[in-house]
Residue, then its C-alpha position, 0 to 999 in steps of 0.5 A: x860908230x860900230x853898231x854892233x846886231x843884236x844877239x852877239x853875246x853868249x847870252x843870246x847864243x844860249x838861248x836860240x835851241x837848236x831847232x831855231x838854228x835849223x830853221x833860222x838858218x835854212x830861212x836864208x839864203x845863204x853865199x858862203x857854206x859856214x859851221x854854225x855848230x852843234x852839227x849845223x851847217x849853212x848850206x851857201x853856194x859857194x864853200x870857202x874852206x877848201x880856198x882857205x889855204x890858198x890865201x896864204x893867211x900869216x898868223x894872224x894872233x893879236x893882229x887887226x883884221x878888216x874884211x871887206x865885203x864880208x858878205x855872210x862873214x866866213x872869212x871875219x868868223x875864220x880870222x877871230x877863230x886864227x886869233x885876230x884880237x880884233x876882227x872888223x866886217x864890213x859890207x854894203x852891196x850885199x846886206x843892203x839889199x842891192x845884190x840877192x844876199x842880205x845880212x841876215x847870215x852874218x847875223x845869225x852866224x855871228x850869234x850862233x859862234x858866240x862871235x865878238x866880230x865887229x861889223x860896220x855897213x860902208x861901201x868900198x869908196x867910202x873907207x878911210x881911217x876917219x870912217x873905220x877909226x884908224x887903220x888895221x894890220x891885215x885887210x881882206x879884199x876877196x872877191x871884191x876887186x873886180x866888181x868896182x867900177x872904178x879898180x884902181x879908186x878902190x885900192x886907193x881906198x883900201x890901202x888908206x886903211x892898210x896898215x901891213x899886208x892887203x890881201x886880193x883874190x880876183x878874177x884876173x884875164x888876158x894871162x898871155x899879155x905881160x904888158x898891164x892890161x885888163x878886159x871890161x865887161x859892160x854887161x853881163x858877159x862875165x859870168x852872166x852877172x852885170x855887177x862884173x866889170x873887170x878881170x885885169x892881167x898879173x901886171x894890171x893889178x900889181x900895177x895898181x897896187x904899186x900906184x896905190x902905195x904898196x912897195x911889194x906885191x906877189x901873186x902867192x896862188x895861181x891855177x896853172x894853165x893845164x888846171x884852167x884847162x882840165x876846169x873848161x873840160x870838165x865844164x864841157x862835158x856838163x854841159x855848163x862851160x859858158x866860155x871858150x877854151x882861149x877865155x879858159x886859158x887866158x883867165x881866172x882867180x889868182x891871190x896877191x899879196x900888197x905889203x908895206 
């Protein structure tokens, strides 16, 4: 069921010298900014690293640990490096060519950190326990959230393979109403990206993953509104701010916590 990519073994890392790491990896377009060693490091658009705290990981030795939406795999190769026993990489968008990204850093990642992670091509809507052979003890679902059309059909998806703690980093909006409610956007109005649909409120998405199943949630990492603010700030003095201060204000990324 897991068709693992070619060059995973020890054996195969040996052989790529490091000159063909350099180039292999500067042949790709890369999202995540990952240390593939020997003093190479992908150069990706976004550096997770620094967010890695944020996440409020529990230790994750001998556990299971699912991560969907992997992409170029930062946060799977993070999980193997933080003990998981076993460490399952799944994505679709992104390596099946829908999106800019491909798997090809993954693979090269995975190869050059002589990493046992698995990995399995499956979209969100399709996860179950039949589909990924049973349930794991830690799920990552970063970045994902908001790009389902369907939000609440994809928790329900996620949690069936849920077995302890599901972690979500999202985009999250209308911060000033308590009641759950959520901003759509049709086009490409969110970061000028189409793929955006949703930033739903703090009580949206404990909502959801209540419906879903899980008994607690808590939101473990939030930017605070003068953080928000000084962000637009910034932004404006750059000349990049492609919102108002009131959109400032009232959105950003925040990382809950779904516990069984």
């Amino acid at each position: 069921m897991h068709e693992r990519a070619s060059g995973t073994d020890t054996g195969m890392t040996a052989s790529i010298d490091l000159s063909d790491l350099r180039r292999r990896a500067a042949d790709i377009r890369w999202y995540h900014s990952i240390d593939l060693g020997r003093g190479v490091k992908a150069a990706g658009i976004f550096d997770p690293a620094p967010f890695v705290p944020h996440l409020r990981l529990p230790d994750l030795t001998g556990k299971t640990v699912l991560d969907v939406g992997a992409w170029d795999g930062f946060m799977s190769f993070e999980a193997e490096r933080r003990g998981a026993a076993r460490v399952l990489a799944t994505d679709s968008f992104s390596w099946g060519g829908s999106g800019w990204g491909t798997k090809d850093g993954f693979e090269l990642a995975r190869c050059a950190l002589a990493s046992k992670v698995e990995d399995q091509e499956i979209d969100v809507m399709d996860l179950s326990p039949e589909a990924l052979g049973g349930t794991f003890d830690v799920v990552l679902f970063l970045g994902v959230l908001y790009h389902m059309r369907d939000p609440v059909g994809a928790l329900e998806r996620v949690a069936s393979v849920t077995g302890e703690l599901l972690i979500v980093e999202t985009e999250v909006g209308m911060l000033l109403h308590r009641a759950p409610a959520a901003s759509f956007y049709p086009a490409a109005e969110l970061h000028g990206d189409p793929t955006n649909w949703w930033a739903p409120n703090v009580a949206a998405v404990a909502g959801m993953l209540r419906a879903v199943g899980f008994d607690r949630v808590e939101v473990v990492w939030r930017p605070n509104l003068g953080r928000r603010v000084a962000r637009w700030a910034k932004a404006t003095v750059r000349g990049t701010v492609d919102r108002s201060l009131l959109d400032a204000a009232q959105r950003s990324r925040f990382v809950f916590h779904a516990m069984r």
